[in-house]
C-alpha positions in Angstrom: 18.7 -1.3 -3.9 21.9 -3.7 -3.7 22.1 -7.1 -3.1 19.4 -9.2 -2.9 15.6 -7.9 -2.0 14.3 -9.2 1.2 10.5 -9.5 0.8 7.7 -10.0 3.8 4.3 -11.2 2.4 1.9 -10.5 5.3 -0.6 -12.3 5.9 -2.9 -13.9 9.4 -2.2 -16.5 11.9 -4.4 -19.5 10.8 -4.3 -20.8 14.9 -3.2 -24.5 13.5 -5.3 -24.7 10.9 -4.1 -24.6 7.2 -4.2 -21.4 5.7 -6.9 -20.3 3.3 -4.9 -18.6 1.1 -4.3 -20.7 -1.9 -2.1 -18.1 -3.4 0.5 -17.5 -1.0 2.5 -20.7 -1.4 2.7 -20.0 -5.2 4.1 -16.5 -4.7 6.7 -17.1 -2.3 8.1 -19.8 -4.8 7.7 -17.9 -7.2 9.6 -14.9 -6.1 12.4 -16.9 -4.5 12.5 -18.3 -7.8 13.3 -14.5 -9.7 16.2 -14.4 -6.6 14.4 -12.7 -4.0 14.3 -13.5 0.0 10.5 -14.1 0.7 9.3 -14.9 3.7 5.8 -15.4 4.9 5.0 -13.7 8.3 2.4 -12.8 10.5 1.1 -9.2 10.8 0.3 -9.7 14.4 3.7 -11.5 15.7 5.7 -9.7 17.7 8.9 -11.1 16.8 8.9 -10.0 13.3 12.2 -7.4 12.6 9.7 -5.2 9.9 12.8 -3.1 9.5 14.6 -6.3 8.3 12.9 -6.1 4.7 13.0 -3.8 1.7 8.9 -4.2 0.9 6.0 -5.2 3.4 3.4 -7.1 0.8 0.0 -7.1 2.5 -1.5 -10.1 1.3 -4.0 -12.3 3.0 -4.3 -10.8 6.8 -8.2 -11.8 6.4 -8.4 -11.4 10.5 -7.7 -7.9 10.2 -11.5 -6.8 10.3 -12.3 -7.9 13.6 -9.4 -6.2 14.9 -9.0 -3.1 12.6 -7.6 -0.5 15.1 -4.8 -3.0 16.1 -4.3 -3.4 12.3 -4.0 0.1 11.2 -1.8 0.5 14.3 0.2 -2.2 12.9 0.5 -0.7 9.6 1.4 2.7 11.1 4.8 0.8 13.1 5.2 -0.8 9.8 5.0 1.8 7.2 7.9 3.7 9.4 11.1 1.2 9.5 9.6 -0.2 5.8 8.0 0.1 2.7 4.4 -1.3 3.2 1.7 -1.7 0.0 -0.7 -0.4 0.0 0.8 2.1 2.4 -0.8 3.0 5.1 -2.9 6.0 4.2 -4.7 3.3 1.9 -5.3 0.9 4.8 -6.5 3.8 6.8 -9.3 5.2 4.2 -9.7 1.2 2.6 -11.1 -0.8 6.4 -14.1 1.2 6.8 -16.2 0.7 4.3 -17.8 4.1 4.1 -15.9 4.7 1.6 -18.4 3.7 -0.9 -20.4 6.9 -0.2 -17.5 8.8 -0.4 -17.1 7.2 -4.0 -20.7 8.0 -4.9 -20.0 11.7 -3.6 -17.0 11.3 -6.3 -19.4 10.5 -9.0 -18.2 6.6 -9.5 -21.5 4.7 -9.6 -21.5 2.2 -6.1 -24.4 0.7 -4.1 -26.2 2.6 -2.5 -25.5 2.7 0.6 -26.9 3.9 4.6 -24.9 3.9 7.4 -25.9 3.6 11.3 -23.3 3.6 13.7 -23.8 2.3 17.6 -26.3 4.2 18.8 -28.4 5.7 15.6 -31.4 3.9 15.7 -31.1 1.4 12.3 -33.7 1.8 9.5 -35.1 -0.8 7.2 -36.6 -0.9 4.1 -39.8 -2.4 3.6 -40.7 -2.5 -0.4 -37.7 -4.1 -1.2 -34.9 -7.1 -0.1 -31.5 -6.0 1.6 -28.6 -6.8 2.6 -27.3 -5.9 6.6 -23.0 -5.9 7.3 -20.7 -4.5 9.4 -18.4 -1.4 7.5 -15.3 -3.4 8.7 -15.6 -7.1 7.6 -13.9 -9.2 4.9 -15.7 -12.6 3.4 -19.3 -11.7 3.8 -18.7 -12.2 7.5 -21.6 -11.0 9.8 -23.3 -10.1 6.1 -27.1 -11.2 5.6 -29.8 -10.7 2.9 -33.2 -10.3 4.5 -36.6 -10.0 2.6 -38.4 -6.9 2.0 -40.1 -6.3 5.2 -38.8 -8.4 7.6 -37.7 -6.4 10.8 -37.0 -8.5 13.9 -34.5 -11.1 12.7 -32.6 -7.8 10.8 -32.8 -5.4 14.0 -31.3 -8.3 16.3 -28.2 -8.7 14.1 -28.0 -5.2 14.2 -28.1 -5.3 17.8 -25.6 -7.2 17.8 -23.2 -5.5 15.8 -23.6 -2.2 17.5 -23.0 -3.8 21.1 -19.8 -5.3 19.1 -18.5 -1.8 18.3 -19.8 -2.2 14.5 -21.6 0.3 12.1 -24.3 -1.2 10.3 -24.3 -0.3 6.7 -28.1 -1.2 4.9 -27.8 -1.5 1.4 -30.7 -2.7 -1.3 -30.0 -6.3 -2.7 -29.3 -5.7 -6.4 -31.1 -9.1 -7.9 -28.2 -8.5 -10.9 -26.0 -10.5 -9.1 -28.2 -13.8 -9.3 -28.0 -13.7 -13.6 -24.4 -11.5 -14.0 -23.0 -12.7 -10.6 -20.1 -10.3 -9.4 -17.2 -9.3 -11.3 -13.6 -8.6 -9.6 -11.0 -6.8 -11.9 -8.2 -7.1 -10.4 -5.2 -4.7 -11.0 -1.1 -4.8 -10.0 1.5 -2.5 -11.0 -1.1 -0.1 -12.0 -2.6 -2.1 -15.6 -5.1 -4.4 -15.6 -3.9 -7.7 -14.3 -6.7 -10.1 -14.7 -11.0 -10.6 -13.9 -12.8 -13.1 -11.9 -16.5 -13.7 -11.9 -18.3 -15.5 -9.0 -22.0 -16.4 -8.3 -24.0 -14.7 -5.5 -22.7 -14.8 -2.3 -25.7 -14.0 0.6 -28.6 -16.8 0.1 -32.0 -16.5 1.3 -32.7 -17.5 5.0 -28.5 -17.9 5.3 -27.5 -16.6 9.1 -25.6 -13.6 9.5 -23.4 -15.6 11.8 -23.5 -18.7 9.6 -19.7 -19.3 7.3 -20.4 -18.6 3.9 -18.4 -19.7 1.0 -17.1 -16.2 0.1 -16.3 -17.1 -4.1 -18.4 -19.8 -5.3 -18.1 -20.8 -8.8 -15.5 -18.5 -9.4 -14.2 -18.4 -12.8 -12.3 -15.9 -15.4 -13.8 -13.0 -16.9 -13.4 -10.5 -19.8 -14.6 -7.4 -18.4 -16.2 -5.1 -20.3 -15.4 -1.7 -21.3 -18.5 -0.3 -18.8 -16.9 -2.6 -15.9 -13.4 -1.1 -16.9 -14.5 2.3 -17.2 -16.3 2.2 -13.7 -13.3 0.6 -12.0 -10.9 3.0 -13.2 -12.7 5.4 -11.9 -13.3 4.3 -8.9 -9.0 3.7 -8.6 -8.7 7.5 -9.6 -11.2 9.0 -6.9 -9.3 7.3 -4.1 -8.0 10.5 -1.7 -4.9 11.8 -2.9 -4.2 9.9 -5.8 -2.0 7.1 -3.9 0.5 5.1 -6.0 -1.4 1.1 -5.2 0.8 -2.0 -6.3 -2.6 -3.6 -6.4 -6.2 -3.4 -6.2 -9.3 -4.9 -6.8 -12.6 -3.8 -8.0 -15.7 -5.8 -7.3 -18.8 -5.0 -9.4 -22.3 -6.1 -9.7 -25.4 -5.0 -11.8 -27.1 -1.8 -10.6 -30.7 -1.1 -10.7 -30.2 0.7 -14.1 -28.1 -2.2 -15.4 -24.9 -0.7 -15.8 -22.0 -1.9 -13.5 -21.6 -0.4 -10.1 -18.9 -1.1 -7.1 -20.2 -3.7 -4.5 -16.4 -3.2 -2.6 -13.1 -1.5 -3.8 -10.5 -4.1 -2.1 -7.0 -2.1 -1.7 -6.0 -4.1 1.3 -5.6 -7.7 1.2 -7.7 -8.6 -1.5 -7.3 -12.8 -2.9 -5.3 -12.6 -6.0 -6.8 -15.7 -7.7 -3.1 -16.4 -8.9 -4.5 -20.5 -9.0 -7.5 -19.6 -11.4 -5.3 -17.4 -13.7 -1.6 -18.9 -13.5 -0.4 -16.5 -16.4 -0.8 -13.3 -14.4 2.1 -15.0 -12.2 5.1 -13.6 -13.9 3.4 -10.0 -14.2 2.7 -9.7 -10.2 6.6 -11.0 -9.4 7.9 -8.4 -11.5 5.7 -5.3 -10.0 6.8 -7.0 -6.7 10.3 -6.9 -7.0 10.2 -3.7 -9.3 8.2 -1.7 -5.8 11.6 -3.9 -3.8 14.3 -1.9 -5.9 
C-alpha cells in the first residue's frame, strides 16, 4: 500500500455521553503518532465513506448486541468496499453465543451450556445455582445469577427475553470464579499480547435489568500454561481457521478445576491498553502491518 494508511477504529455512538472506552483515545494517538490517518467513527452513521479507508478496526461497538442483525448487516456493506477485522465471517459465527457448544462439540473445554430459543419452553435447574443471559449480549447485560431452585423470578426474565427476540442460554454458576475470578488472555497479531484477571461479575440478588460493573478489580495476569493451552485451542477450533488481528479468551474455573471458556470475544472485545501500557507499541504495529 502507498502513501499513507488511512485507519477507521469503529466503535458506538455514546448519544452525548462520554464514551466508555478508555482505550480508544490512546490508540488513535498512538497510531497517528507511527504516521497513520486514524479516525474514530461510528459503525451505525450513515455518512461514513467505509470505502475511504485501507482497514476497518472493530473496536468498541458495545451497542451492537441489541441490534445484531443491523450489525452483521453493517459488517457485510463494510467487509465489501474495505478490509474489516475481524472480517465478517467472524462477526457472523462470534454474536451468537452458541458458539460455545459448538466449541465443546470441538473438544475445547467451555461452560456448559443449554439453549432455549423464543418459544421452547426454558428449563431450570434445581440442585444447583445458575446463571440466565441472552446469546447476544455484551457486559453482562440482561445476565443474572439465581439460586438453586428458584423458578419465578428466572422464568419472568426469561419471559422477557423471548418476547424481546432473545435465546435464553442456562448455564451452571461455576463458584471458581469467587476465589480464581476470570481470566482474559488477550491476543493481537496472532501471539499472546497480554492477560487480565477480574473478580466475579453477577452478584447474588443483582437484577437482570440492573447495570453491572462488567470488570471489577481488574488487574494483570500471568496465565498459565493450562489457561494458554485451552485458549489456543479454543482460537484454532474457530470454523475455517480465520486469520483474527485480535482476540480474547475469557476463562474461569470449571467444575474439575481446570480452566474452561466463559466467552471467546473475536468482536469488539476491551483491549485493557490503560492497565497494560507496554502492549501499546505491539497492537500499533499489527494494526498498521494488517493496513499495508
Amino acid at each position: 500500500m502507498a502513501g499513507t494508511p488511512r485507519i477507521a477504529l469503529v466503535t458506538y455512538d455514546p448519544r452525548g455521553e462520554e464514551s466508555k472506552d478508555r482505550d480508544l483515545p490512546v490508540l488513535a494517538g498512538a497510531l497517528r503518532e507511527a504516521g497513520a490517518e486514524a479516525a474514530v467513527v461510528h459503525w451505525d452513521d450513515p455518512e461514513v465513506d467505509w470505502a475511504g479507508f485501507d482497514l476497518a478496526l472493530i473496536r468498541s461497538t458495545w451497542d451492537y448486541s441489541w441490534r445484531a442483525e443491523e450489525f452483521t448487516a453493517w459488517a457485510e456493506r463494510c467487509g465489501q468496499v474495505t478490509r474489516l477485522v475481524n472480517p465478517v465471517d467472524v462477526v457472523r459465527w462470534n454474536a451468537d453465543k452458541r458458539y460455545l457448544g459448538r466449541l465443546a462439540e470441538a473438544g475445547v473445554p467451555a461452560v456448559p451450556t443449554r439453549y432455549f430459543a423464543p418459544g421452547d419452553p426454558v428449563e431450570l435447574p434445581a440442585d444447583h445455582e445458575y446463571v440466565v443471559k441472552p446469546t447476544s449480549g455484551a457486559g453482562a447485560r440482561y445476565a443474572a445469577r439465581y439460586p438453586a431452585g428458584e423458578r419465578d423470578a428466572a422464568l419472568r426474565q426469561a419471559e422477557r427475553m423471548h418476547a424481546e427476540g432473545f435465546t435464553v442460554m442456562v448455564q451452571p454458576y461455576l463458584t471458581g470464579i469467587e476465589t480464581h475470578g476470570e481470566r482474559a488472555l488477550q491476543f493481537f497479531g496472532g501471539r499472546l499480547l497480554h492477560a487480565s484477571r477480574k473478580g466475579a461479575v453477577l452478584a447474588p440478588d443483582t437484577p437482570y435489568d440492573a447495570d453491572k460493573i462488567a470488570h471489577p478489580d481488574l488487574r494483570p495476569w500471568e496465565p498459565t500454561a493450562a489457561e494458554l493451552d485451552v485458549a489456543e485451542r479454543a482460537l484454532a477450533a474457530v470454523p475455517g481457521q480465520p486469520e483474527l488481528l485480535y482476540a480474547r479468551v475469557d476463562l474461569v474455573t470449571g467444575e474439575d478445576g481446570e480452566p474452561c471458556v466463559m466467552e471467546l470475544e473475536l468482536i469488539e472485545p476491551n483491549l485493557f491498553l490503560w492497565l497494560h501500557p507496554d502492549s501499546v507499541p505491539l497492537v500499533v504495529k499489527a494494526i498498521l502491518a494488517a493496513a499495508g
